[in-house]
C-alpha positions as CSV (number, residue, x, y, z in Angstrom):
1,X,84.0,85.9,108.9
2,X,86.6,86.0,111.7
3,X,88.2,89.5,112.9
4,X,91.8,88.0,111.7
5,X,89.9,87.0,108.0
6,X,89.1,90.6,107.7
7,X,92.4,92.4,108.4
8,X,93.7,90.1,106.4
9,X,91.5,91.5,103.3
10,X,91.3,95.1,104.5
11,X,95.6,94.4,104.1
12,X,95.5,92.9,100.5
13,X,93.2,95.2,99.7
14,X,95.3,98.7,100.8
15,X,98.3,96.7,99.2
16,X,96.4,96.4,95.9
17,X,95.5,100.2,96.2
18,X,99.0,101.6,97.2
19,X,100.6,99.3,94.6
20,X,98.5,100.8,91.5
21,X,99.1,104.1,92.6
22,X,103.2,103.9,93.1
23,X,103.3,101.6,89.9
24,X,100.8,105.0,88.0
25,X,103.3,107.2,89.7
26,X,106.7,105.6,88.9
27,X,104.9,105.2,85.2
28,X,104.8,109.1,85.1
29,X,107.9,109.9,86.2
30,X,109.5,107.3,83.9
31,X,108.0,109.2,81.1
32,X,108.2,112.5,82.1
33,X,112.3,111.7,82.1
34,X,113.2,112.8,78.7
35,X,114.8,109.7,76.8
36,X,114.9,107.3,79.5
37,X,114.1,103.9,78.2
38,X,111.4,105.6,75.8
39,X,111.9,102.7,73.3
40,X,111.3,100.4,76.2
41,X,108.2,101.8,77.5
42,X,106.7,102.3,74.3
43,X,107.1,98.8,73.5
44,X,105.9,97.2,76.6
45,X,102.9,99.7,76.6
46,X,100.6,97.9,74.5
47,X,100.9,94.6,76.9
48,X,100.4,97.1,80.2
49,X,97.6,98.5,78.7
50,X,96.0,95.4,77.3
51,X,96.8,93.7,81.6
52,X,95.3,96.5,83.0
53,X,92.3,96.1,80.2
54,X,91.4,92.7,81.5
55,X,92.4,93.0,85.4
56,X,90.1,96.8,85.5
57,X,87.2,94.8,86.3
58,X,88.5,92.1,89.1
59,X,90.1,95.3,90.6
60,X,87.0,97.3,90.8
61,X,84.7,94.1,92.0
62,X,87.8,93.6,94.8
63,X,87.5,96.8,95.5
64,X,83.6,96.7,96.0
65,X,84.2,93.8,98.1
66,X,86.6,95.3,100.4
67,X,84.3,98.8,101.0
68,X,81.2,96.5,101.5
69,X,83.1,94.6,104.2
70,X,84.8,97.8,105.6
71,X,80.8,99.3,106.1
72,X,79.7,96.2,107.8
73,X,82.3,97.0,110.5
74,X,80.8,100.5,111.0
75,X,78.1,102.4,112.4
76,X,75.4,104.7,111.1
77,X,77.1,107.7,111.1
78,X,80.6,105.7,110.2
79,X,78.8,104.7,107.2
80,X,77.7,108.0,106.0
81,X,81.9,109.1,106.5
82,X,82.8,106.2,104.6
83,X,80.3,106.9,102.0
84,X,81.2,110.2,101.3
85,X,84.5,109.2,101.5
86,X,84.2,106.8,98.8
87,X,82.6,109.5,96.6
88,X,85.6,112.1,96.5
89,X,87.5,109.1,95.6
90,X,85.4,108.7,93.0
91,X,85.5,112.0,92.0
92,X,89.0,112.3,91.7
93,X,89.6,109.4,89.7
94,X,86.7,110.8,87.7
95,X,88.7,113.8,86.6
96,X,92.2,112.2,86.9
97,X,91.0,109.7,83.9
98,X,89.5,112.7,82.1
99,X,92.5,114.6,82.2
100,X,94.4,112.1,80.5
């Protein structure tokens, strides 16, 4: 895979992650405002829900894809960063979904 083939997936792939999370955080501030649009929201959020059903598992095999080709790229002691890394993401999203 060229250099250029790889930025270019390392790019979709931070604009995949940094979309979720604004859309997640302009979700919560939506419904944190009191009466905004509630009727809205609550109707759409059966079809969101039942989207982000279905795309979970492309997302987290794109994802898997883009830290596999991310490791390639590094060394030994890169890798073991990167790896722990990947775990406190983990983590976090762990307990961010369990909060909910």
């Amino acid at each position: 895979m060229t250099s250029s083939r790889k930025w270019m997936w390392a790019a979709l792939g931070l604009t995949l992650i940094v979309g979720t999370g604004l859309g997640v955080a302009l979700d919560r501030l939506l419904l944190e405002r009191e009466g905004y649009h509630e009727k809205t929201i609550a109707s759409n959020r059966g079809r969101a829900h039942a989207f982000w059903s279905e795309s979970r598992a492309a997302f987290d095999t794109l994802r898997q894809e883009f830290r596999q080709e991310i490791r390639v790229l590094l060394n030994p002691e890169q890798q073991k960063i990167f790896d722990e890394m990947v775990a406190r993401e983990a983590e976090k999203r762990k307990r961010r979904h369990q909060e909910r």
